[in-house]
mmCIF file of the N, C-alpha and C atoms, coordinates in Angstrom:
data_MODEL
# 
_entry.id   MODEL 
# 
loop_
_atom_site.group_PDB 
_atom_site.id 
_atom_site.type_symbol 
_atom_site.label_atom_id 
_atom_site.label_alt_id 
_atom_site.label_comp_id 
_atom_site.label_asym_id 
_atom_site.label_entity_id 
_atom_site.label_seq_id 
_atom_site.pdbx_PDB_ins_code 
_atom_site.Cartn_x 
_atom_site.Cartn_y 
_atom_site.Cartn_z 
_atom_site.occupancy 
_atom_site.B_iso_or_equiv 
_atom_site.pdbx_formal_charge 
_atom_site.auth_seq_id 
_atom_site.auth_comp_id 
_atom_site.auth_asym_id 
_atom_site.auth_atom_id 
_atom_site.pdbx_PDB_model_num 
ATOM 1   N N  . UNK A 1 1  ? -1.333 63.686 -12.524 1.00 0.00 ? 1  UNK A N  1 
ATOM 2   C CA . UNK A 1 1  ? 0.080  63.985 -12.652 1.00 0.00 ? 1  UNK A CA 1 
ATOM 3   C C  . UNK A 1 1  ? 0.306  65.324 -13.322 1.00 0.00 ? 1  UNK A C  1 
ATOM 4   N N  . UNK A 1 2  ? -0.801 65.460 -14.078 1.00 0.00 ? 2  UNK A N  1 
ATOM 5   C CA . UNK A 1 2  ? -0.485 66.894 -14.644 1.00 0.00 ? 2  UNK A CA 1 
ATOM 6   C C  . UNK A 1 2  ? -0.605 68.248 -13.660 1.00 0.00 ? 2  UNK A C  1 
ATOM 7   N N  . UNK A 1 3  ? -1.201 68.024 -12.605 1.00 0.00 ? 3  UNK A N  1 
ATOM 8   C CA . UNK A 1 3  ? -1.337 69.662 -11.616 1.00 0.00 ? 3  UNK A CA 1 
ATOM 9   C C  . UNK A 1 3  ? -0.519 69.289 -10.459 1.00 0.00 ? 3  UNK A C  1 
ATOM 10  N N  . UNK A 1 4  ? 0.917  68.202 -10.410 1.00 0.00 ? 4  UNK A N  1 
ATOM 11  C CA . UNK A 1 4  ? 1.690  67.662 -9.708  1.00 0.00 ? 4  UNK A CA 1 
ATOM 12  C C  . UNK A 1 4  ? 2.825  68.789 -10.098 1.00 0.00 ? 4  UNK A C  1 
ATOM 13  N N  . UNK A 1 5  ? 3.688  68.853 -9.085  1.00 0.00 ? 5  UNK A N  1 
ATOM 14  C CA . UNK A 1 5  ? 5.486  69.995 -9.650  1.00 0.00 ? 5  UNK A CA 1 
ATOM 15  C C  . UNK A 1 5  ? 5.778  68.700 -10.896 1.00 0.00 ? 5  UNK A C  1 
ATOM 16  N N  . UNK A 1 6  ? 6.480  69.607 -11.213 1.00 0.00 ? 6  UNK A N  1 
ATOM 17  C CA . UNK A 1 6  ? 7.448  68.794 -12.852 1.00 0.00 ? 6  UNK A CA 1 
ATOM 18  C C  . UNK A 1 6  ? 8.264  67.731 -11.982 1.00 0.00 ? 6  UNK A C  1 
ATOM 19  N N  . UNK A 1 7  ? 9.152  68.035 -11.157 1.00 0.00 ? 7  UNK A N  1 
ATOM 20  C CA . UNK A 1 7  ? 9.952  66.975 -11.003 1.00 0.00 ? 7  UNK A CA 1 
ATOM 21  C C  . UNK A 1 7  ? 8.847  65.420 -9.875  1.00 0.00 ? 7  UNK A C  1 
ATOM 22  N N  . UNK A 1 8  ? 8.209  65.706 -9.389  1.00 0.00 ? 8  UNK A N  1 
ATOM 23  C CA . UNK A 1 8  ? 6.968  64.783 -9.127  1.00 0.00 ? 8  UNK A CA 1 
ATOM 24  C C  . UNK A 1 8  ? 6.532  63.818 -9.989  1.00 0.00 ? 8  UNK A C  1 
ATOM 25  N N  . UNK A 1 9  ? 6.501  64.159 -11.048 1.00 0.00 ? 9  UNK A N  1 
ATOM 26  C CA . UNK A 1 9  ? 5.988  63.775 -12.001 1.00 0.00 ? 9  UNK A CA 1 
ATOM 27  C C  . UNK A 1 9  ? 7.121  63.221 -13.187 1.00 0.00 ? 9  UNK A C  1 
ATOM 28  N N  . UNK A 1 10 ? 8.096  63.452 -13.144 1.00 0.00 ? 10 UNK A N  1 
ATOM 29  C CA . UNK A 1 10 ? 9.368  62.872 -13.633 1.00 0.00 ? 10 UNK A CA 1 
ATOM 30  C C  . UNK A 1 10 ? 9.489  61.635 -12.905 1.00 0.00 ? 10 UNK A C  1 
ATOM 31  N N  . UNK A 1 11 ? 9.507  61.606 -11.606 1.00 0.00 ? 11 UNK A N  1 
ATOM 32  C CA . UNK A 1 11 ? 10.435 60.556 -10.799 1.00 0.00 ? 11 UNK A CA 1 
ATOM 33  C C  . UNK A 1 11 ? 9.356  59.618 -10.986 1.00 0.00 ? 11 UNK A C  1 
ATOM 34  N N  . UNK A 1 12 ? 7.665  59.813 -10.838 1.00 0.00 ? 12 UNK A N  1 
ATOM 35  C CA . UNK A 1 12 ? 6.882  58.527 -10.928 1.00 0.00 ? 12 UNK A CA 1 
ATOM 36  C C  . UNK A 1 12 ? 6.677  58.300 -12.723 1.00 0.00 ? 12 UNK A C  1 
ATOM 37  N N  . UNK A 1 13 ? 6.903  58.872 -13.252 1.00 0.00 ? 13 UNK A N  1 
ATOM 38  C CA . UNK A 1 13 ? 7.397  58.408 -14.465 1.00 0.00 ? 13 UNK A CA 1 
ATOM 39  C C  . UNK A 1 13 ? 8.472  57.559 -14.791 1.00 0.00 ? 13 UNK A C  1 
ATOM 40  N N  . UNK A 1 14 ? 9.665  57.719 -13.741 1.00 0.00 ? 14 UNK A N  1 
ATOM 41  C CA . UNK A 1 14 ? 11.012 56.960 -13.927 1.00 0.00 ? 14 UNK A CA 1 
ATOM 42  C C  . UNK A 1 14 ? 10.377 55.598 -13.260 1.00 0.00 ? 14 UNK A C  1 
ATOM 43  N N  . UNK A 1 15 ? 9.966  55.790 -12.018 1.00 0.00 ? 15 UNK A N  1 
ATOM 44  C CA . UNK A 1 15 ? 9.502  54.386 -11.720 1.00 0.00 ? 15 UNK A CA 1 
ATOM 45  C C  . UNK A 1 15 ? 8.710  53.784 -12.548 1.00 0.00 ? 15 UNK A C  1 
ATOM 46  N N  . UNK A 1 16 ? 7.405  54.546 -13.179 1.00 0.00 ? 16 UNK A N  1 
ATOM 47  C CA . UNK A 1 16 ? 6.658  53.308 -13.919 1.00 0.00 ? 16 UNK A CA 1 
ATOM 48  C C  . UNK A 1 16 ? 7.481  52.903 -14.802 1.00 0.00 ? 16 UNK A C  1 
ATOM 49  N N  . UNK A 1 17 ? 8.596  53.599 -16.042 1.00 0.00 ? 17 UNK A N  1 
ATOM 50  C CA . UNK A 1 17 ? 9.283  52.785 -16.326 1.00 0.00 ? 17 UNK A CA 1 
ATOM 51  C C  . UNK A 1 17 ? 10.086 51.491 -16.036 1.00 0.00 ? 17 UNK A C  1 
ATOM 52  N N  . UNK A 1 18 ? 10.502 51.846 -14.937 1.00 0.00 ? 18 UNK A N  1 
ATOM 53  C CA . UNK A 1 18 ? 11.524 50.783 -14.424 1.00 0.00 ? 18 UNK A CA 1 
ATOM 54  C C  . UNK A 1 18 ? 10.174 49.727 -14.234 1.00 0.00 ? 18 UNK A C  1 
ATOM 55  N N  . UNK A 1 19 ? 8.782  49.426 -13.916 1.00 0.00 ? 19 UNK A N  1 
ATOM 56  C CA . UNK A 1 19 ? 8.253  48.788 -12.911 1.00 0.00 ? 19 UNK A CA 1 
ATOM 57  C C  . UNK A 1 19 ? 7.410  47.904 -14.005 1.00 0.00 ? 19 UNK A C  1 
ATOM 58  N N  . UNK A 1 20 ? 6.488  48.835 -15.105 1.00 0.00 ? 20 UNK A N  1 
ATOM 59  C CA . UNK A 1 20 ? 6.253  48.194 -16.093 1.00 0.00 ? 20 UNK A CA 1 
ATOM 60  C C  . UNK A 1 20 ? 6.809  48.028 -17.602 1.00 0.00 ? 20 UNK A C  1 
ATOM 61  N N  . UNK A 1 21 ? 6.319  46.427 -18.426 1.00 0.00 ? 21 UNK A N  1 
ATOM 62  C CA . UNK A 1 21 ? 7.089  46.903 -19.469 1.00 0.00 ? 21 UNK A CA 1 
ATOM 63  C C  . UNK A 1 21 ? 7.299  47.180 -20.699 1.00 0.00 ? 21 UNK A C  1 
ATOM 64  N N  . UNK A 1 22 ? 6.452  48.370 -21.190 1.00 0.00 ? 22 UNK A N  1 
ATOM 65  C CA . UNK A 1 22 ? 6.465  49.327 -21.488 1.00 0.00 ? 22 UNK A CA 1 
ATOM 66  C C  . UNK A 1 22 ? 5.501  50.410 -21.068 1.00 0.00 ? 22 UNK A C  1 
ATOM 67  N N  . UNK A 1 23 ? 6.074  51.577 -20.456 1.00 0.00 ? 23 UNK A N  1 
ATOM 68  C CA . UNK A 1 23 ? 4.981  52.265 -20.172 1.00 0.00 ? 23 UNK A CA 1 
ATOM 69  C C  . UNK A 1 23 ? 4.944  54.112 -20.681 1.00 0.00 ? 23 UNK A C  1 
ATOM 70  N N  . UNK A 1 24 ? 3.941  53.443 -22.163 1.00 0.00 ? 24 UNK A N  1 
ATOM 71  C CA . UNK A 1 24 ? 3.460  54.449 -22.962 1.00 0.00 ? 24 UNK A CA 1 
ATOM 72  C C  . UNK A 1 24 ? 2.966  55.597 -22.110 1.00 0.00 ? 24 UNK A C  1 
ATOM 73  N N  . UNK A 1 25 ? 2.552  55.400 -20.844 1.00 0.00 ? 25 UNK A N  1 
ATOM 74  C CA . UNK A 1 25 ? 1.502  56.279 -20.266 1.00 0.00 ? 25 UNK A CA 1 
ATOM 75  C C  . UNK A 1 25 ? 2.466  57.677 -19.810 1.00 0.00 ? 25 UNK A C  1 
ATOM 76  N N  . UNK A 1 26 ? 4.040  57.435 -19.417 1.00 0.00 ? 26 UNK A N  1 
ATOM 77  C CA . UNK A 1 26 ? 4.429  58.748 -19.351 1.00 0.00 ? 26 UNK A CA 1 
ATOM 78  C C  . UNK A 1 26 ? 4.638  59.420 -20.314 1.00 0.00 ? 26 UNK A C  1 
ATOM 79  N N  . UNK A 1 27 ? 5.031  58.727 -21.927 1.00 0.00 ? 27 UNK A N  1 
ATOM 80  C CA . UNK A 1 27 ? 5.191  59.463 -22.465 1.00 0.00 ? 27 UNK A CA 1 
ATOM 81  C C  . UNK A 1 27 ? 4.280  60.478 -23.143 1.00 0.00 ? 27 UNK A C  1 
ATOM 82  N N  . UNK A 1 28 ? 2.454  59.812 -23.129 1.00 0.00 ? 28 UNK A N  1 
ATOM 83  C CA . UNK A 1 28 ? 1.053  60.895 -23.382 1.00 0.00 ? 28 UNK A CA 1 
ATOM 84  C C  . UNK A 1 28 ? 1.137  61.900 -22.361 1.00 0.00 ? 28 UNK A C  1 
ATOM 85  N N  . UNK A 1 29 ? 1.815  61.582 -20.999 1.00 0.00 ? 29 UNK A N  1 
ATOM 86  C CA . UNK A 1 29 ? 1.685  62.459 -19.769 1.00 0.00 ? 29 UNK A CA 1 
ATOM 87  C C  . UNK A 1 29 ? 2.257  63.938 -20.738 1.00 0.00 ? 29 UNK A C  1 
ATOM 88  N N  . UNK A 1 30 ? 3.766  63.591 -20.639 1.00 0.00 ? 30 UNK A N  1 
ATOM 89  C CA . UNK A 1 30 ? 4.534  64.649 -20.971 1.00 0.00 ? 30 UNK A CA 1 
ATOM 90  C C  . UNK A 1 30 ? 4.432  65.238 -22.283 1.00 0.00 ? 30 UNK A C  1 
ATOM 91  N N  . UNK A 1 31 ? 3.620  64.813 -23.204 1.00 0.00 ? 31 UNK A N  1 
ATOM 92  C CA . UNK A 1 31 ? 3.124  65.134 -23.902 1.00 0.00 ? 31 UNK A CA 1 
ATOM 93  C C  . UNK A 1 31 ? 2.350  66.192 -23.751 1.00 0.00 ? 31 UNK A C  1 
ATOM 94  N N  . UNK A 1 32 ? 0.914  65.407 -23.064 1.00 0.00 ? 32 UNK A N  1 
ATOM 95  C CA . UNK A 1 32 ? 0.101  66.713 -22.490 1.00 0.00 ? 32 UNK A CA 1 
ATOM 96  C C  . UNK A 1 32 ? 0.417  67.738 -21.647 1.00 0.00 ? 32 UNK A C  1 
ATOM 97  N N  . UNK A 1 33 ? 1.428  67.496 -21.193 1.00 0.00 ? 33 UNK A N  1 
ATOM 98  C CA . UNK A 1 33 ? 2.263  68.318 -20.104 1.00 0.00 ? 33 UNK A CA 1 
ATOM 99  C C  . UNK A 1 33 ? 2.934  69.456 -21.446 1.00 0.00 ? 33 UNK A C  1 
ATOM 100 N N  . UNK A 1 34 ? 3.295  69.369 -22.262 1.00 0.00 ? 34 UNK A N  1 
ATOM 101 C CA . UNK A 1 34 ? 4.335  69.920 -23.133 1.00 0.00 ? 34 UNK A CA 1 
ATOM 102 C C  . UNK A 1 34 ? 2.887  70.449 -23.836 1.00 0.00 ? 34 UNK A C  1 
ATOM 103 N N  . UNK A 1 35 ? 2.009  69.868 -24.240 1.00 0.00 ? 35 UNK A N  1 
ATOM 104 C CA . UNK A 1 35 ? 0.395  70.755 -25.165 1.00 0.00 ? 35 UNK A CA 1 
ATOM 105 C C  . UNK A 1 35 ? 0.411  72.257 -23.924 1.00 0.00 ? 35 UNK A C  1 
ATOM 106 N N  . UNK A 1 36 ? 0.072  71.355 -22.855 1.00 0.00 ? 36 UNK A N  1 
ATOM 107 C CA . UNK A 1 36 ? -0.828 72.959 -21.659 1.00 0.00 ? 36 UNK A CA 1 
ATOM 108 C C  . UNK A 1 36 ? 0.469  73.680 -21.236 1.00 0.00 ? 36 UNK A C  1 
ATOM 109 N N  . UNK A 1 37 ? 1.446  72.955 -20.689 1.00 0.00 ? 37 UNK A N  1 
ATOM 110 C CA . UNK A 1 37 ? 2.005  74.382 -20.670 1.00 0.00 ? 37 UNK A CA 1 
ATOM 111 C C  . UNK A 1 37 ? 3.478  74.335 -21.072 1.00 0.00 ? 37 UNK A C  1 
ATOM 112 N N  . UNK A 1 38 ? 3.851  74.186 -22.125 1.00 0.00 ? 38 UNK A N  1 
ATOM 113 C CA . UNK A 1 38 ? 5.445  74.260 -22.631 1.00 0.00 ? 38 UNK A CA 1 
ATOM 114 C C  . UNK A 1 38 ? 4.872  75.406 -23.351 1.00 0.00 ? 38 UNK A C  1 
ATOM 115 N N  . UNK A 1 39 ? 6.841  76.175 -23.211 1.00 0.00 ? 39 UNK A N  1 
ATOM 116 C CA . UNK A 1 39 ? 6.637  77.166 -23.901 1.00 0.00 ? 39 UNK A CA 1 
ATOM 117 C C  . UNK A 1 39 ? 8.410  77.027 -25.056 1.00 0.00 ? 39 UNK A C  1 
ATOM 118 N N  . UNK A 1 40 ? 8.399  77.942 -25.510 1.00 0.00 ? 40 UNK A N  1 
ATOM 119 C CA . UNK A 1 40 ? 9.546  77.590 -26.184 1.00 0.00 ? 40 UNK A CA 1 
ATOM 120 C C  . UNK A 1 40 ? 10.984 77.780 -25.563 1.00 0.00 ? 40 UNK A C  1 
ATOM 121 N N  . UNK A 1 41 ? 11.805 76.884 -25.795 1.00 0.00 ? 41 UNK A N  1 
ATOM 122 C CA . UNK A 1 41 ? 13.144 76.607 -25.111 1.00 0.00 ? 41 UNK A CA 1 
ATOM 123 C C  . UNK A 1 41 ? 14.100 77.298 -25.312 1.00 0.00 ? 41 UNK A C  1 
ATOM 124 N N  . UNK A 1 42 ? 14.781 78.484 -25.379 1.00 0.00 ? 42 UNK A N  1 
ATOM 125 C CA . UNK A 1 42 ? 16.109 79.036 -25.891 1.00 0.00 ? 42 UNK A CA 1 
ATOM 126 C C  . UNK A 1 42 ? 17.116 78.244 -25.928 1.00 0.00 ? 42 UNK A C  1 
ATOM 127 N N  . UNK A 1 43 ? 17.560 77.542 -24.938 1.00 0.00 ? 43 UNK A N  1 
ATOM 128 C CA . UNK A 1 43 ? 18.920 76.719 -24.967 1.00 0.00 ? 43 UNK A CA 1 
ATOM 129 C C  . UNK A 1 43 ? 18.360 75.667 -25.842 1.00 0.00 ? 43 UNK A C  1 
ATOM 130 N N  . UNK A 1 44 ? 17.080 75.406 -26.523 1.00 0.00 ? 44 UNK A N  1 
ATOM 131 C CA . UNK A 1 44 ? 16.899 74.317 -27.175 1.00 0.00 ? 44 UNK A CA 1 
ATOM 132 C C  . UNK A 1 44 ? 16.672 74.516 -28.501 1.00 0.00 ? 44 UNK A C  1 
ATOM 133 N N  . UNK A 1 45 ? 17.279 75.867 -28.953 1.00 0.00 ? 45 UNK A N  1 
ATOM 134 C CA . UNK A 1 45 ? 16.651 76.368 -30.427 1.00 0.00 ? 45 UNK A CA 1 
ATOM 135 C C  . UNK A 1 45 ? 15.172 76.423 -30.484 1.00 0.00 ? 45 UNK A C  1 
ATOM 136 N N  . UNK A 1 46 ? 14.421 76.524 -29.379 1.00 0.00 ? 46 UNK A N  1 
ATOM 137 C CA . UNK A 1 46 ? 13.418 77.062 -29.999 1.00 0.00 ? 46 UNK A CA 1 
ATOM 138 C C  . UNK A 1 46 ? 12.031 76.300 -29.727 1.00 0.00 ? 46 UNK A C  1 
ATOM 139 N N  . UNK A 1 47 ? 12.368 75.076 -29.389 1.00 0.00 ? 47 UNK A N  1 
ATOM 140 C CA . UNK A 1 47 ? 12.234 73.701 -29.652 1.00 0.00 ? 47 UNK A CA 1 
ATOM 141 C C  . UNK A 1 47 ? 10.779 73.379 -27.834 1.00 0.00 ? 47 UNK A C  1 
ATOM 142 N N  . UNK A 1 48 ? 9.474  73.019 -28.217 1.00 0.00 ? 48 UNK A N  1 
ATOM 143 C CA . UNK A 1 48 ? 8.331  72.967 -27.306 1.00 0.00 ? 48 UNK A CA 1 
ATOM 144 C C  . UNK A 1 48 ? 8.563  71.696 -26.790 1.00 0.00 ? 48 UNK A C  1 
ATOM 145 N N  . UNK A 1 49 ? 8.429  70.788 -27.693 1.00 0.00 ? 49 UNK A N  1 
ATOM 146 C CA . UNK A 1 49 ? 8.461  69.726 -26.900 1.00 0.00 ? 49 UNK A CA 1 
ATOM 147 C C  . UNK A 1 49 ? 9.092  68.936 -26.021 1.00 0.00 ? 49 UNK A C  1 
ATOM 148 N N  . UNK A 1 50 ? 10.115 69.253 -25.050 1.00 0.00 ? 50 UNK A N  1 
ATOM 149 C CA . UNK A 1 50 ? 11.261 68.937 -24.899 1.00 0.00 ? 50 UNK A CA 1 
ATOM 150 C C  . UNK A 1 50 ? 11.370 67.971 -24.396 1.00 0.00 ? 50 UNK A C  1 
ATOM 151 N N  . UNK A 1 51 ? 9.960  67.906 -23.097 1.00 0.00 ? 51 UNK A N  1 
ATOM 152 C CA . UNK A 1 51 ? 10.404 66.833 -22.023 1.00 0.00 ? 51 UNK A CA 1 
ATOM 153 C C  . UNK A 1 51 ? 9.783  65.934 -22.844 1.00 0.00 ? 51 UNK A C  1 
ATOM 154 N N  . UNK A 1 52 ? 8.825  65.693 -23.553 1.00 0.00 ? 52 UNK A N  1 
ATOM 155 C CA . UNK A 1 52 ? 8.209  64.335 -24.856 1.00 0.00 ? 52 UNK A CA 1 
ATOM 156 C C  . UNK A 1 52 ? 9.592  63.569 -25.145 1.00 0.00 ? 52 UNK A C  1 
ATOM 157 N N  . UNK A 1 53 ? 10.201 64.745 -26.208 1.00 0.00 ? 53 UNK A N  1 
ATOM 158 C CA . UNK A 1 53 ? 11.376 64.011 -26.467 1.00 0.00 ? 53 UNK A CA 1 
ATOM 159 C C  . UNK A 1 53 ? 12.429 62.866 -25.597 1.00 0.00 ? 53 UNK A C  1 
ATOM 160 N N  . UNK A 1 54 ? 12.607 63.811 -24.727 1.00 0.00 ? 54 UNK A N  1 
ATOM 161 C CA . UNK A 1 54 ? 13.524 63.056 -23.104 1.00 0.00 ? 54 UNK A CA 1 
ATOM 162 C C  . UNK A 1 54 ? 13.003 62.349 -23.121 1.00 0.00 ? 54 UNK A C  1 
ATOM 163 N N  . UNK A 1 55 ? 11.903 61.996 -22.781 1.00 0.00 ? 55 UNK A N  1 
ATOM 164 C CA . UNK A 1 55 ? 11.138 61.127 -22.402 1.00 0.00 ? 55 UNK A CA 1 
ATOM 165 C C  . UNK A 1 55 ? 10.907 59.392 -22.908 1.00 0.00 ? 55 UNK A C  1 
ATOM 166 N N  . UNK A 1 56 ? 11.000 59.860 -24.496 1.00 0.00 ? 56 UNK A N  1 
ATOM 167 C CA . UNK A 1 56 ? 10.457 58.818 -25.238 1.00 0.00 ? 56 UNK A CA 1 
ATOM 168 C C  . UNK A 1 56 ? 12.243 58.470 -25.530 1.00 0.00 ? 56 UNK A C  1 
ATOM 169 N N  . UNK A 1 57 ? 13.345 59.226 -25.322 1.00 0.00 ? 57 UNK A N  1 
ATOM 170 C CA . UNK A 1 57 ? 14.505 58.723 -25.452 1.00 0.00 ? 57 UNK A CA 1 
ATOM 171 C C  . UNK A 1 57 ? 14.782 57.741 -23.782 1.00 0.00 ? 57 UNK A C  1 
ATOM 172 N N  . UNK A 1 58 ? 14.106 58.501 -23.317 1.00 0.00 ? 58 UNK A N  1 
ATOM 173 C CA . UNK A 1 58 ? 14.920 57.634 -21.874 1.00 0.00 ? 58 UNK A CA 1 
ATOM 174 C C  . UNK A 1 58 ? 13.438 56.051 -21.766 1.00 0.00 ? 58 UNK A C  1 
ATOM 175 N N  . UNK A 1 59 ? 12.661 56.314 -22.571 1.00 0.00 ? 59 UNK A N  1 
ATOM 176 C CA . UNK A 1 59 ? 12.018 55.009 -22.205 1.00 0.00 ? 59 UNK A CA 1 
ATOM 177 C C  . UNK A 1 59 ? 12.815 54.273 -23.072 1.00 0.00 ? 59 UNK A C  1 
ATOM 178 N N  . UNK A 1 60 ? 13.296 54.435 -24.573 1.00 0.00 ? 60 UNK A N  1 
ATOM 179 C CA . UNK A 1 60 ? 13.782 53.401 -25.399 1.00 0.00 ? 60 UNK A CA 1 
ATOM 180 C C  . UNK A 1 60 ? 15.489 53.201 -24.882 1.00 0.00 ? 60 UNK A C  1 
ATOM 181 N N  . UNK A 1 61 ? 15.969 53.584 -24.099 1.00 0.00 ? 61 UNK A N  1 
ATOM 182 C CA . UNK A 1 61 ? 17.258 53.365 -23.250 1.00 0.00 ? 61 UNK A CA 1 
ATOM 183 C C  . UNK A 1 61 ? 17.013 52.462 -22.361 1.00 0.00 ? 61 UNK A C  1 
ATOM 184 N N  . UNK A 1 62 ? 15.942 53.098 -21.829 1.00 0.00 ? 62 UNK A N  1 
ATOM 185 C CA . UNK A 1 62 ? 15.486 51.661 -20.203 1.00 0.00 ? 62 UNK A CA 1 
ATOM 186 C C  . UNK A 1 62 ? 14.890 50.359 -21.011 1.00 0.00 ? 62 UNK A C  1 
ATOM 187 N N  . UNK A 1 63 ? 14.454 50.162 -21.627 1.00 0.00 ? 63 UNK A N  1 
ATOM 188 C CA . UNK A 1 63 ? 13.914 49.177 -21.929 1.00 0.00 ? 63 UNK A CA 1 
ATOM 189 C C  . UNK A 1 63 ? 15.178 48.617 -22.920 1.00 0.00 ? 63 UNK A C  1 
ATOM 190 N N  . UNK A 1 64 ? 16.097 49.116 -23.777 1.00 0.00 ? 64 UNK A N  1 
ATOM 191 C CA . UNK A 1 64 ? 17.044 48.463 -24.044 1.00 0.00 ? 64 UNK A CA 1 
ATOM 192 C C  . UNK A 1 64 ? 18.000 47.738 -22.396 1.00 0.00 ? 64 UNK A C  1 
ATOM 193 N N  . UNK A 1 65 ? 17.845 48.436 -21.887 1.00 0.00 ? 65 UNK A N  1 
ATOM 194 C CA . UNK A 1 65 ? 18.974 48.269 -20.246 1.00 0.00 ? 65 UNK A CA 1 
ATOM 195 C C  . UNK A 1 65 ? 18.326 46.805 -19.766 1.00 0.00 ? 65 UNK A C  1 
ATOM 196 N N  . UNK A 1 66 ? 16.678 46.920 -19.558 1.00 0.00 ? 66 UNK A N  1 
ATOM 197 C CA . UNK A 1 66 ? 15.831 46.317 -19.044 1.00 0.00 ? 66 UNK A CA 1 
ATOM 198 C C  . UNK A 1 66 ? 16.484 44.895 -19.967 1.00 0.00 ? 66 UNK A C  1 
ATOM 199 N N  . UNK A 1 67 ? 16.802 45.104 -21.009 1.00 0.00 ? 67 UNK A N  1 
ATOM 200 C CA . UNK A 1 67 ? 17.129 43.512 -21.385 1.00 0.00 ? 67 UNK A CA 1 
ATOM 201 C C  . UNK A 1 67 ? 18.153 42.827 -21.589 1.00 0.00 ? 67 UNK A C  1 
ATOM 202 N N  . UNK A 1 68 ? 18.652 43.426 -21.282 1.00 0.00 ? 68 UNK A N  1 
ATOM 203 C CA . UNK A 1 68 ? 20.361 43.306 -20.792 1.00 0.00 ? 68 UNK A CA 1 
ATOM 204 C C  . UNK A 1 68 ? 20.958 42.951 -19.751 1.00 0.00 ? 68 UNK A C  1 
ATOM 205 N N  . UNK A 1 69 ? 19.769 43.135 -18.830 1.00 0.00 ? 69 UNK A N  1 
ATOM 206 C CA . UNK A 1 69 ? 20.110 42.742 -17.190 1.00 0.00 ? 69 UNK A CA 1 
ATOM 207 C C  . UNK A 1 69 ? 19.867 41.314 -17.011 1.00 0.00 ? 69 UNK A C  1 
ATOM 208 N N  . UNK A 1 70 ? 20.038 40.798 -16.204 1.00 0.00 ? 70 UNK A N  1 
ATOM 209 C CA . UNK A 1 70 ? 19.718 39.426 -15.779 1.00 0.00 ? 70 UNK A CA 1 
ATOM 210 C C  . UNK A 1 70 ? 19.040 39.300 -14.849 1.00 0.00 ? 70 UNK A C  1 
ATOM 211 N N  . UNK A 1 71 ? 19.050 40.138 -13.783 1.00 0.00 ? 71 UNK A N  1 
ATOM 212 C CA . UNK A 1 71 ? 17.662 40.244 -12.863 1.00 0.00 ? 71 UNK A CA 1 
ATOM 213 C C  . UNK A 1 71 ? 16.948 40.505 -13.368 1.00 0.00 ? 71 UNK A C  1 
ATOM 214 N N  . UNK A 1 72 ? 17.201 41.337 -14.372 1.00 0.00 ? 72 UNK A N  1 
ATOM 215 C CA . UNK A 1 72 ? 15.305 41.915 -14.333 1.00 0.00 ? 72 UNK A CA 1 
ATOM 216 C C  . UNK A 1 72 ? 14.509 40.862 -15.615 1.00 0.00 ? 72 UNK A C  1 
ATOM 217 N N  . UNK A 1 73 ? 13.450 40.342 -14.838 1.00 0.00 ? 73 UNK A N  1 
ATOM 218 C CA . UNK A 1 73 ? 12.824 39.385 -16.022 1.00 0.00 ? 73 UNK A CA 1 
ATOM 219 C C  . UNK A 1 73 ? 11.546 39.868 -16.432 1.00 0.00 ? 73 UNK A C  1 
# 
């Protein structure tokens, strides 16, 4: 996933979220994704890690959602 385009690698990240439940594994992805090649953000103050962050916010959103639903068991 790491020598995949960025958004490639977002969307099968969104699915393993949705699919397993919890899945730590995108957020080491984008992690290592953010070590090799993030660089620093202007619109973000400055700020490397960006997609980590997103990341580990949109897993603890889905998995709040995830239990809230009634289909999803």
């Amino acid at each position: 996933m790491l020598f995949m385009p960025f958004w490639v690698s977002a969307i099968l990240a969104l699915v393993g979220m949705f699919y397993f439940a919890i899945f730590w594994e995108a957020i080491i992805i984008f992690l290592l994704s953010d070590l090799l090649y993030g660089a620093r953000e202007a619109k973000f103050y400055g700020a490397v890690f960006v997609s980590f962050v997103v990341t580990g916010v949109v897993l603890i959103i889905i998995e709040v959602l995830k239990k809230k639903m009634k289909f999803y068991s």
